[in-house]
N, C-alpha and C positions, 0 to 999 in steps of 0.2 A: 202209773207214771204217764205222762203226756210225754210226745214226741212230736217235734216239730219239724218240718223240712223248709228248707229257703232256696235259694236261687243260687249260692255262688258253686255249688258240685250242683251235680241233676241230677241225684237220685235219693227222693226221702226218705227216711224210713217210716217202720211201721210204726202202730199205733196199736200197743198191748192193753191199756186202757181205759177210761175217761175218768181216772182220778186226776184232779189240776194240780198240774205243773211241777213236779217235784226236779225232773229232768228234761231238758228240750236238746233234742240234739239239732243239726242246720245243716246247709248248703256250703259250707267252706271244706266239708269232706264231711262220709259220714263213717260209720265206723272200721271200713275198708273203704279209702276214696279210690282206690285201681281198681274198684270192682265195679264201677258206674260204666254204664254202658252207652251212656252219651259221651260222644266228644269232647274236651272244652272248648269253649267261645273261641279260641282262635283257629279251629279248622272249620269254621262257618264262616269265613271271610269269603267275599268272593275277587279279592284283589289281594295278591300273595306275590308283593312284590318287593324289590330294595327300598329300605328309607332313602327318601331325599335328602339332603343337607338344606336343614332351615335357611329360608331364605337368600338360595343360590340365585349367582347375576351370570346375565349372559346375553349378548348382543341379538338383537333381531336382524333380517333380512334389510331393515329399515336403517339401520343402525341404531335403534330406539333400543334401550335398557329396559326389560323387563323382568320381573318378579317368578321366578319359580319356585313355586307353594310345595309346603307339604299337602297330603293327601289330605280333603276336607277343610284346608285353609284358602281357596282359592275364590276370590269375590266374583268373578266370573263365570267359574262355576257355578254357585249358587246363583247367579243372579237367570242364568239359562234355563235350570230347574225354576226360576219362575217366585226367589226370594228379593226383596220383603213380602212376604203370601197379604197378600188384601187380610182383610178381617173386620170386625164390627169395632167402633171407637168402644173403648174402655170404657165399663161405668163407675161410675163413681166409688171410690173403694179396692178398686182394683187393684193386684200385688202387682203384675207384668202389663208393659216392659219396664213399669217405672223403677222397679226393685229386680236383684237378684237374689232366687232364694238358694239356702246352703241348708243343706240336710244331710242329721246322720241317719239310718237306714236302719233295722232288725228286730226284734223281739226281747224284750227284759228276761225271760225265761230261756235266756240263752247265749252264750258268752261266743259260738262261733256262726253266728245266723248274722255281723253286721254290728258297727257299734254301737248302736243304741244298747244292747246288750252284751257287747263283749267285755265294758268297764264297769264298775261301780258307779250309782246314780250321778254322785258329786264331780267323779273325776271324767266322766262320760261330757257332764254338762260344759265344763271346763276346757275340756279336749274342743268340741263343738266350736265354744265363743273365740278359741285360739284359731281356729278356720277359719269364722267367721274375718277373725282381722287381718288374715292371710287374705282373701278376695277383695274386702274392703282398701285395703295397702295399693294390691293389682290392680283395680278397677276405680280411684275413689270416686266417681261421676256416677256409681250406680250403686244407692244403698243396698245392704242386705239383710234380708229376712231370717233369722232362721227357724230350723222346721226339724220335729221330729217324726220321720216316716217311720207309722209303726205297722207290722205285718202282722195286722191284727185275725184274718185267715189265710190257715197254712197249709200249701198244699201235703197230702199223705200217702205213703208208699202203702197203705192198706184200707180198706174203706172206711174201718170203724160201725158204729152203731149206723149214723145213718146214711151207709153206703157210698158217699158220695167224695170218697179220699182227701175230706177238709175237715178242717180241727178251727173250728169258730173259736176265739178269744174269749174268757169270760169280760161282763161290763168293769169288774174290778181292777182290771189287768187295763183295759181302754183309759177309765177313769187314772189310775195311777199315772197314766203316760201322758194323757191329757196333763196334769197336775204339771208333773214334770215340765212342759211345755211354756207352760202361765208363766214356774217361775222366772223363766228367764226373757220373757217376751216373744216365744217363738210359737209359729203355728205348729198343728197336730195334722199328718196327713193318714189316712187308714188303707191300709192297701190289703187287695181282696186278691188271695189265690183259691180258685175255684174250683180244682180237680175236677170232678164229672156232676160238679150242681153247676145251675144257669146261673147270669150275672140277673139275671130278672128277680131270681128268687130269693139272694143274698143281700147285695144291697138296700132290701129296705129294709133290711135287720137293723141297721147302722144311724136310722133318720133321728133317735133320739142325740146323737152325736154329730150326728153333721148339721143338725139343724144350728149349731154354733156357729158364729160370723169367723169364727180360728180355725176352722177344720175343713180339711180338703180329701179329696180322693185320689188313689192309685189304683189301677189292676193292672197285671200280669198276664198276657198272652200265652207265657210261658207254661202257666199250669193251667190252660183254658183247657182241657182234655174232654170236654162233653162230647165233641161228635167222632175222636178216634176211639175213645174209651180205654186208652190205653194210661196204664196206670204212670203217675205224676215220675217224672225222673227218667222213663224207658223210651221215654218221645215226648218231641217240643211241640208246646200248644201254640195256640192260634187266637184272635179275636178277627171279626169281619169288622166293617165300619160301622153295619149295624148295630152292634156291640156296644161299639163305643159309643155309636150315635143315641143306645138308648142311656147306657151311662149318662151320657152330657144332658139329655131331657130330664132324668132324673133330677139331676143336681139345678139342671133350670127353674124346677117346681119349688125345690126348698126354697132358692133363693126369690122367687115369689111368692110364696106361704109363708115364709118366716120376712121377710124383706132384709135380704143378708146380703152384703156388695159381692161381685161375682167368684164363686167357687173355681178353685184349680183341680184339672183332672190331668192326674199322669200315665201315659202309656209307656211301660218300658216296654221293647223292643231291641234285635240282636241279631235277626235274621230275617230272612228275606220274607218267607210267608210269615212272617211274626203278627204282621198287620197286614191285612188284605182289603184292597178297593179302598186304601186311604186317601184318594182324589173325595168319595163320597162321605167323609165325616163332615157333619154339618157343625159349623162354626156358630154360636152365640153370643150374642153378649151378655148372658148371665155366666158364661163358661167358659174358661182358658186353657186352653187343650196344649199340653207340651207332651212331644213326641221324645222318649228319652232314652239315650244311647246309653243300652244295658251289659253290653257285652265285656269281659276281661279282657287282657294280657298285654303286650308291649305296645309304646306310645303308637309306634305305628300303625299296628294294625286296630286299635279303638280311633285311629284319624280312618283308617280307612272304610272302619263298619259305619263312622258318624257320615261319611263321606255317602256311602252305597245304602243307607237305609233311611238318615234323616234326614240329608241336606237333598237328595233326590228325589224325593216323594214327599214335599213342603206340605205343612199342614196347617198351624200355628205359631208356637213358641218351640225352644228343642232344650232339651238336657241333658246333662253327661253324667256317668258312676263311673268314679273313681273308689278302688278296690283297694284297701289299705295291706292285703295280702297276698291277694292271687293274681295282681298288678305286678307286684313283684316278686312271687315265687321263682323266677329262672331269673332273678338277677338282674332284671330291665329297673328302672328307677321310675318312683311314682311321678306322675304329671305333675308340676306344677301349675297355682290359676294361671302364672303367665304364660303354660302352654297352651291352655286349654283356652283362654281367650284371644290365641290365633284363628281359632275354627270360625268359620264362616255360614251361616248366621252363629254368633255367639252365644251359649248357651243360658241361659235365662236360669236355667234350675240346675243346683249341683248337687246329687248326693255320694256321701260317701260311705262306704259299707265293709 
């Protein structure tokens, strides 16, 4: 049986053996979820404070009426951190800013890793196009794309054969999810959890599949665990900009080797060392880097992690996951777009998991 682990609990399980796929277990809990010895995403917040009431008025010293934001909706805010961030004009082809993309998120071989695989093919797709008219209603000045983010390596609570606590997707399981993608017009994005292999040595596994003008990239800081060594789930990983900076050259060569319009790269993020020296990620114009707000649990505090981790440390584009369970496991109500396109800068990429 194959065992998969994913992001929404933090701690995977193991891997008994490299027969594919009969069972994947995930990140939404795994077979004891109180046994994970990580936190959840809301004691990683580093702003644990009362919601504001949207959009409260209130006189200035001036007698001037001004605006007080929720947490991460505040245009002066962002604009002090130093957004709209410069970047290189768009080349030809490009999905952002002209589109926003809406994706659902997980593994086919697994009903609680995310719904890409928590529904059946048909009703999964369906679910998707019905979001998709949920943003497009919200926003209609900014088409959207959609996209299925498939976690195509996962990180593992045990090494496996070769040692390195990641369970590579086979090309059949890629191919079917690509397929899926086509039919409904939506991109494929691949997202890489690395356990204790390098992002150097995994990503060109992928080049027969990215080399598609439809297919974009993801990784995971979260399970970047090469220099703690600490197995995937017992401690949150890291990427440097370096990281990411070689990601983004990678995908600059395909898109020059293959002549493909510019590749999207996602970084989730959720905490504070989740990304390091993100002033130093080099921008392209072969490469759209969206920095994306990964974190769980009540509206407030994902305005506050969007607030403290991406609207603070501007990079490019930014994006939001919204968590169709563990969003509202204690009873808080899922965001709607028309919450989520209060945040300041606007999210560019949505997915939902």
């Amino acid at each position: 049986m194959l065992f998969v682990a994913g992001c929404q609990d933090r701690k995977p399980p193991s891997l008994p053996s490299s027969n594919v796929a009969q069972q994947v277990m995930s990140s939404t809990g795994f077979p004891s979820p109180s046994s994970s010895k990580i936190a959840p995403f809301e004691h990683h917040s580093t702003v644990l404070g009362t919601e504001l009431a949207p959009l409260q008025m209130y006189s200035s010293a001036k007698g001037r009426v001004k605006i007080k934001y929720n947490s991460g909706e505040d245009p002066e805010f962002a604009a002090r951190k130093g957004w709209p961030k410069k970047h290189p004009a768009p080349l030809p082809g490009a999905i952002l800013p002209q589109k926003r993309i809406v994706a659902y998120y997980g593994n086919p071989l697994s009903k609680r890793m995310g719904a890409l695989g928590e529904f059946p093919k048909d009703e999964m797709l369906r679910r998707l196009k019905a979001e998709v008219a949920k943003w497009e209603k919200a926003d209609p000045a900014t088409p959207v794309q959609p996209a299925l983010h498939l976690i195509a390596v996962v990180a593992q609570g045990e090494p496996g054969k070769s040692g390195k606590y990641r369970m590579v997707m086979p090309d059949e399981i890629v191919n079917q999810v690509y397929g899926w993608a086509k039919e409904i017009g939506a991109i494929l994005f691949i997202d890489i959890q690395t356990g204790h292999d390098d992002i150097r040595a995994v990503l060109p596994r992928f080049e027969h599949i990215l080399k598609n003008p439809d297919v974009h990239l993801g990784i995971d800081p979260e399970f970047n665990l090469i220099s703690s060594l600490a197995k995937p789930g017992k401690k949150i990983g890291t990427y440097d900009a370096a990281d990411i900076n070689y990601a983004s050259g990678y995908l600059k060569e395909l898109v020059n080797k293959y002549q493909l319009p510019p590749k999207v790269l996602v970084v989730h993020r959720f905490t504070r060392n989740g990304v390091t020296n993100a002033d130093k990620i080099v921008l392209r114009p072969e490469v759209q880097v969206v920095m994306h707000m990964d974190g769980w649990g009540a509206p407030w505090l994902k305005r506050d992690s969007y607030k403290d981790y991406i609207v603070a440390e501007p990079v490019q584009f930014t994006g939001f996951k919204l968590f169709y369970h563990n969003d509202t496991k204690k009873g808080d109500p899922l965001m709607l777009p028309q919450d989520v396109l209060k945040l300041n800068p606007k999210p560019l990429y949505i997915q939902y998991q």
